[in-house]
C-alpha positions in Angstrom: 0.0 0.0 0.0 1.0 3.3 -0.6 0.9 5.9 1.9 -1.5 9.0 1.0 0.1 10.9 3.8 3.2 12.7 5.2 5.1 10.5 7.7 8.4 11.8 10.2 10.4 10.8 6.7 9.4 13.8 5.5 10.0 17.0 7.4 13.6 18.1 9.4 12.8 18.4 13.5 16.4 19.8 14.4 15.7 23.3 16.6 11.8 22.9 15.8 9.0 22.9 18.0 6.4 20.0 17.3 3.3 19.0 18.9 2.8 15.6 18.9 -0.7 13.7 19.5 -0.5 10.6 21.5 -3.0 8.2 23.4 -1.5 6.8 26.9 -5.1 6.5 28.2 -4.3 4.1 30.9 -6.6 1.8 33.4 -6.5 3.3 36.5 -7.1 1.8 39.9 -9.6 3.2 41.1 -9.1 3.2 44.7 -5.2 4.5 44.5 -5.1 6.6 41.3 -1.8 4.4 40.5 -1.7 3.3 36.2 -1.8 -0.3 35.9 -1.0 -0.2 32.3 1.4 1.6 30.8 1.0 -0.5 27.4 0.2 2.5 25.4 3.0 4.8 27.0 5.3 2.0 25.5 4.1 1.8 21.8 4.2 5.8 21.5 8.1 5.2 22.8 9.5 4.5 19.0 8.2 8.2 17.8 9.1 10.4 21.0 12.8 9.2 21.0 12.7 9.9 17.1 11.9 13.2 17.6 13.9 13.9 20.5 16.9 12.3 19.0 16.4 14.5 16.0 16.8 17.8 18.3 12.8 18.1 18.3 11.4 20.4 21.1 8.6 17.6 21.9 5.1 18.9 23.2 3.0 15.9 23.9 -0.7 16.2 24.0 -2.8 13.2 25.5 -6.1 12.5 27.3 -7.0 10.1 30.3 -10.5 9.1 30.1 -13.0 11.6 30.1 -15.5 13.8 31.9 -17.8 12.3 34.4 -15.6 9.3 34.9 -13.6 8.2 38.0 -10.6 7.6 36.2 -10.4 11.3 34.9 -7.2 12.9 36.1 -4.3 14.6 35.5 -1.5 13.6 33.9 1.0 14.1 36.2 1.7 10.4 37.0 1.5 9.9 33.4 5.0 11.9 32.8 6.3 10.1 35.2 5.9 6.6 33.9 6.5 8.0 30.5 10.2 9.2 32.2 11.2 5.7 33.2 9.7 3.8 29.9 11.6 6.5 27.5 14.8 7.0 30.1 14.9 10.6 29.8 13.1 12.9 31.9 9.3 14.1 30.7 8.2 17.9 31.9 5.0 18.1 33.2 3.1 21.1 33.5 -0.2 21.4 34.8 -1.6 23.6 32.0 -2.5 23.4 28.6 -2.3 26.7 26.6 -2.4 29.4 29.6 0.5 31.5 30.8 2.3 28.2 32.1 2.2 26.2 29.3 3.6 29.0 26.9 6.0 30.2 29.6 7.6 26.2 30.0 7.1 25.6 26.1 9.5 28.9 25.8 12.3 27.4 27.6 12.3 24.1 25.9 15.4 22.7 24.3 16.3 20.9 21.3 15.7 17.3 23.0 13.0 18.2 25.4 10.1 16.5 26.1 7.4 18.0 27.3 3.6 16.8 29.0 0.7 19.1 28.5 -2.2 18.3 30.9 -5.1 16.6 30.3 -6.7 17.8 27.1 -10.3 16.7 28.1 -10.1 19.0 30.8 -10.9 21.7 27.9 -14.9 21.8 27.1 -14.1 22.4 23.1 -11.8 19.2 23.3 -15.1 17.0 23.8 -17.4 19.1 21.7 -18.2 16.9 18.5 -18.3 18.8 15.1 -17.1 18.4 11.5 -12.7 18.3 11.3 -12.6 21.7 9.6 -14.3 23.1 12.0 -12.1 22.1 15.1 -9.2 24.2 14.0 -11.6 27.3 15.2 -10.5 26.5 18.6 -8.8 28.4 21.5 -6.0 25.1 22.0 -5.5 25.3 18.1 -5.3 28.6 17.6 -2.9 29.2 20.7 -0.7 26.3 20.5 -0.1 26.0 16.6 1.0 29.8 16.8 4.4 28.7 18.8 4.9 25.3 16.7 6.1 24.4 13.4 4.8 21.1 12.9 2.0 18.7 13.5 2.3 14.8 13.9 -0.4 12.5 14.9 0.7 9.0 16.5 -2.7 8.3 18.0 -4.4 5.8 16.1 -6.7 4.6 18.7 -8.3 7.6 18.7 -8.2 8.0 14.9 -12.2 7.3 14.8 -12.6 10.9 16.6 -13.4 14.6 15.0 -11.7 16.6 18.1 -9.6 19.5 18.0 -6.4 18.2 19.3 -6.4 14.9 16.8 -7.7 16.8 13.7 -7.6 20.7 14.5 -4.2 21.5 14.4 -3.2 19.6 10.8 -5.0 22.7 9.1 -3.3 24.6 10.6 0.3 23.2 10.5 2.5 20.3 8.4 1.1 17.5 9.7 2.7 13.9 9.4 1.4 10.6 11.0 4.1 9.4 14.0 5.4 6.1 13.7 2.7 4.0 15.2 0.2 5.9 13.3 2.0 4.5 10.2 2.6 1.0 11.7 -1.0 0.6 12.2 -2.3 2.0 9.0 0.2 0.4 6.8 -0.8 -3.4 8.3 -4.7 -2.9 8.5 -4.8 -1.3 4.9 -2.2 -3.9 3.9 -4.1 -6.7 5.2 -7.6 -5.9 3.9 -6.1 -5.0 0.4 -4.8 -8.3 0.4 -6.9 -10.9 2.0 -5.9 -14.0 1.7 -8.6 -17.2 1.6 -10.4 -18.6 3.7 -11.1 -14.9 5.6 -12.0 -16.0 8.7 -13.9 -12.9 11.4 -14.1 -13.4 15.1 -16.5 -10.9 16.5 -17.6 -10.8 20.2 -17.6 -8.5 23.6 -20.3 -6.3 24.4 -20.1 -3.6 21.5 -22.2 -5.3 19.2 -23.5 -2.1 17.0 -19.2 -1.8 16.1 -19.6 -5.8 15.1 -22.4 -6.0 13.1 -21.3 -2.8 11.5 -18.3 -4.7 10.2 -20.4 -8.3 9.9 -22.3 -6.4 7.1 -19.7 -4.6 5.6 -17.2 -7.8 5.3 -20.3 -9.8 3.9 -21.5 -7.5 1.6 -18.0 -6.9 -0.3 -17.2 -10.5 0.2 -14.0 -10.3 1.9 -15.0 -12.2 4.6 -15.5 -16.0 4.1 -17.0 -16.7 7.6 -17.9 -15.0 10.8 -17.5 -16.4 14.1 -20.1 -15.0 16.7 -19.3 -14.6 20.3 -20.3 -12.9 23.6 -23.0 -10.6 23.7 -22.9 -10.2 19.7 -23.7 -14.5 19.7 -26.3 -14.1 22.1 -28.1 -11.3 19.3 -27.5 -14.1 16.8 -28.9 -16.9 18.4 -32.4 -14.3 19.4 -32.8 -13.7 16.1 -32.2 -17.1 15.0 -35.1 -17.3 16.9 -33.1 -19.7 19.7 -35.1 -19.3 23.6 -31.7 -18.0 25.2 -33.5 -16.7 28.3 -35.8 -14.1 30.0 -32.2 -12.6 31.6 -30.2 -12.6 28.3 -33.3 -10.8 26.4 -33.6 -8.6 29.1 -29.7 -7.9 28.8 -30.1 -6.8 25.2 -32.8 -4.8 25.5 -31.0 -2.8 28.8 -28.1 -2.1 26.7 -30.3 -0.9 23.7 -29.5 -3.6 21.0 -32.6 -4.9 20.8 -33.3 -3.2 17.4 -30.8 -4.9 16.2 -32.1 -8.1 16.0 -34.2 -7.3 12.7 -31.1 -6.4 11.1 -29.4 -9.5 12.1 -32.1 -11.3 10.8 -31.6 -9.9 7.6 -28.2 -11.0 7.5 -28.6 -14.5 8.3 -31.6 -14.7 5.5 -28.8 -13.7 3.1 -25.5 -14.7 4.0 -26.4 -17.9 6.4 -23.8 -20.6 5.4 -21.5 -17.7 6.2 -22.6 -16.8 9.6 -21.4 -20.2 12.6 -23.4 -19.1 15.9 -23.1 -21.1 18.9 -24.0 -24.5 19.2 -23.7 -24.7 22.8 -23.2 -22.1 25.6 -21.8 -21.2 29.2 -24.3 -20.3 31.7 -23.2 -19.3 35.2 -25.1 -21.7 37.6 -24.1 -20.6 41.5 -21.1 -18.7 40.1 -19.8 -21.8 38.4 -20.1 -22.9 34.7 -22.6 -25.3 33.2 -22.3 -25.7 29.4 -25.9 -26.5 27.8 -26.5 -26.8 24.1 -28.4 -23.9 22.4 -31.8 -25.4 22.1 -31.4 -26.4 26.1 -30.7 -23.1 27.5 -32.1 -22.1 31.3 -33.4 -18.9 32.1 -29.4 -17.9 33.5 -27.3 -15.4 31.9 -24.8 -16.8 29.2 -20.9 -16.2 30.6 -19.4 -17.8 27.3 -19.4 -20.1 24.1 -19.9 -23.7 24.8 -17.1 -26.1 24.6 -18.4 -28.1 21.4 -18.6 -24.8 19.9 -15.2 -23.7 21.1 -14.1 -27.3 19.1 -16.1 -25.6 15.8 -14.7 -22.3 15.9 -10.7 -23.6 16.9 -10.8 -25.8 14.1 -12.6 -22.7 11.4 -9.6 -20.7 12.7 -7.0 -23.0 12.1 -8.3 -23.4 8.2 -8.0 -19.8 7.7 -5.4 -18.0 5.7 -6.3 -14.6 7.6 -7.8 -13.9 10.7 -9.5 -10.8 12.1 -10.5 -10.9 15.8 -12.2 -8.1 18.2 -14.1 -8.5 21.5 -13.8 -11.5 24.1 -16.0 -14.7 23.8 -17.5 -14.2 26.8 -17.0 -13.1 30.8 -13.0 -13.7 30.9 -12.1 -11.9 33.5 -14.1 -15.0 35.6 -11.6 -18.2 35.1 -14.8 -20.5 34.9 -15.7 -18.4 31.9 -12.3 -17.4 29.9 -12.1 -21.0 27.9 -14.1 -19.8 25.5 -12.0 -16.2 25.2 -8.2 -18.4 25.9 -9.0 -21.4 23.6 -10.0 -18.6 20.6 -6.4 -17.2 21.3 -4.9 -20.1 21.2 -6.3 -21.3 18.2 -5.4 -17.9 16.4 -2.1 -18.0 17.8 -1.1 -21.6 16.5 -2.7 -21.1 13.1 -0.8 -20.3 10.1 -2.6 -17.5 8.7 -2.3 -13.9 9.0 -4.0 -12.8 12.2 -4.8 -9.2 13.5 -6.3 -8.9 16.7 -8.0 -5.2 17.5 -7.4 -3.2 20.5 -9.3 -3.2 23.6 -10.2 -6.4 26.1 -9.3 -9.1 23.4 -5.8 -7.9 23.1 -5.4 -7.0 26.6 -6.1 -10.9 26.9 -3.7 -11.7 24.5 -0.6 -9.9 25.6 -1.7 -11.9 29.1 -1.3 -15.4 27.8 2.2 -14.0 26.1 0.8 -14.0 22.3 2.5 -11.2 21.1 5.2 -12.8 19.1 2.5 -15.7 17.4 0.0 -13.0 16.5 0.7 -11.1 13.6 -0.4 -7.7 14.8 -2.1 -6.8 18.3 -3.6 -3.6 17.2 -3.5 -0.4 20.0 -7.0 0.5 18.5 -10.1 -1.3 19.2 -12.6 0.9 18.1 -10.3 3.0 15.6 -9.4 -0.7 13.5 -13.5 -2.1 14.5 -14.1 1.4 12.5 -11.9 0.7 9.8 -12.7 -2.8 9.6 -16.6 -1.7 9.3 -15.6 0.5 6.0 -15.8 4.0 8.3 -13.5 6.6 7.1 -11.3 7.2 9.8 -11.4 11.3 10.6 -7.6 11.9 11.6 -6.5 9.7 9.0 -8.5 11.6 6.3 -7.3 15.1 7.3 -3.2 13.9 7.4 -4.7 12.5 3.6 -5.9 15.9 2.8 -3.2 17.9 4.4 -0.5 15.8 2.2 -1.3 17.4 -0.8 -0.7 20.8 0.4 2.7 19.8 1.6 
């Protein structure tokens, strides 16, 4: 694939300042406030020693989760973990484009690195409206007026209009930082190039994301069959018109997928030697596991896939040439339930096809179990690759496309 956008390769850093967009939004614990992850910190690594080794004055711009939530805070802590995973010290500055952010930004050298707080802690930051538009923004405005270029490393926030991941490429030279590129040169790669049998593995609990790409792989045919899991299986199996349960329907409907059961049923009219659903299922019994087969289930709610169907899928996996996998198989974070979630893993892992897994729980479970070297790519993006995958244009990537041309 060829890139449609500027990359580090193509600008000179020495003696400039350059804002940089990363995401290290990190679990927190939630009683100590201490970052139990610093996976993320770690993959942006490769493009702030770049820069810094190129005699960049480094402004980092981040998030940690957002408004209303108890794991939104500063990112104090963040700089610090960021020190120890890069070995040079971060700056931290409890600002983002007031008087102290300006002032430390002024005394930067060619080298520095520095931490701007929390960007969600600015009202326009959360404020959804068209890319263009975002440049119009106090943070913009201020910031790209003491910087001379843009790059963008956060991918797994690509699937976001907001002003500090599309804003400031209008209004500087903008280039995609090397994990940026890493992602978007595999996932493009890999879906311009699909090799046969295509094999989807679609589960967790964001089943509008799955079906979204269930019918976009089906109807372009590049996906030869989709394995259904977790909450997305249990939607399957309804409106296969399977009993799964007063509990399980009543699941559905609290989480507000219950319309999209007719829409599932439309897929499986059309595409149903495609679509493998459960034959069998975990229910929690008394906290433990009791695996039923689909036309047997109690009114209890369904912790996982069965084991016979756990046989099915490893073996659908194993055929494949490449593999595409988002979402757990059911409530792994339970050890009577993760068999499903470990066995899918390990099938992936052992096959010899070309497997991409996408960000989130699913790849949180992977790096676990030690998969990183058998899996092909562990994307740091599960909803920016779900949206890619689902044949979404990607909002930062299609600014850094348009901003190219002017370069």
């Amino acid at each position: 694939m060829s890139l449609k956008f500027n990359t580090i390769d193509d600008f000179q850093f020495n003696n400039k300042t350059v804002l940089v967009r990363v995401d290290i939004n990190s679990p927190v614990d939630p009683n100590t406030g201490i970052i139990l992850d610093d996976t993320r910190m770690k993959l942006h690594a490769e493009t702030i020693h770049e820069l810094a080794n190129k005699g960049a004055k480094t402004i980092l711009l981040a998030h940690q989760s957002r408004p209303g939530k108890k794991d939104f805070t500063t990112l104090e802590q963040h700089a610090n973990v960021l020190s120890e995973i890069l070995g040079r010290p971060v700056i931290y500055v409890e600002d983002i484009f007031g008087c102290a952010a300006m002032e430390t930004i002024a005394r930067l050298e060619p080298g520095d690195v520095l931490l701007l707080e929390n960007v969600r802690f600015y009202s326009e930051e959360v404020l959804k409206r068209e890319a263009h538009l975002q440049a119009d923004t106090h943070m913009v405005r201020k910031l790209s007026s003491i910087a001379d270029y843009f790059i963008n490393d956060a991918f797994a926030t690509a699937h976001r209009s907001q002003p500090s991941l599309v804003g400031f490429a209008f209004e500087l030279p903008s280039a995609a930082g090397r994990l940026m590129e890493k992602e978007l040169r595999i996932l493009y790669g890999a879906l311009d190039n699909v090799q046969r049998p295509c094999v989807y593995v679609l589960g967790g609990v964001k089943v509008d994301d799955s079906i979204m790409v269930i019918e976009n792989v089906l109807e372009n045919g590049s996906a030869d069959f989709i394995l259904t899991t977790g909450l997305v299986a249990n939607i399957f199996l309804l409106a296969s018109k399977v009993k799964i349960g007063k509990c399980n329907k009543e699941f559905i409907e609290k989480k507000g997928y219950f319309d999209f059961v007719k829409v599932v049923e439309r897929l499986i009219a059309k595409f149903k030697d495609k679509i493998l659903i459960p034959i069998d299922v975990a229910v929690c019994k008394d906290n433990k596991r009791m695996d039923v087969p689909v036309n047997e289930i109690p009114d209890l709610p369904i912790y996982d896939i069965g084991t016979e169907t756990i046989k099915l899928y490893a073996q659908k996996i194993r055929q494949a040439k490449t593999i595409f996998a988002n979402g757990p198989a059911g409530v792994f974070e339970n050890p009577e339930f993760s068999i499903g979630t470990d066995d899918i893993l390990n099938a992936i892992a052992s096959s010899d096809g070309f497997s991409i897994i996408g960000g989130g729980h699913l790849a949180a479970a992977a790096v676990q179990m030690g998969f990183e070297g058998k899996i092909d790519h562990i994307s740091s993006g599960g909803g920016a690759s779900i949206s890619l995958l689902a044949g979404e244009e990607l909002p930062v990537v299609k600014v850094l496309e348009e901003v190219a041309v002017k370069k």
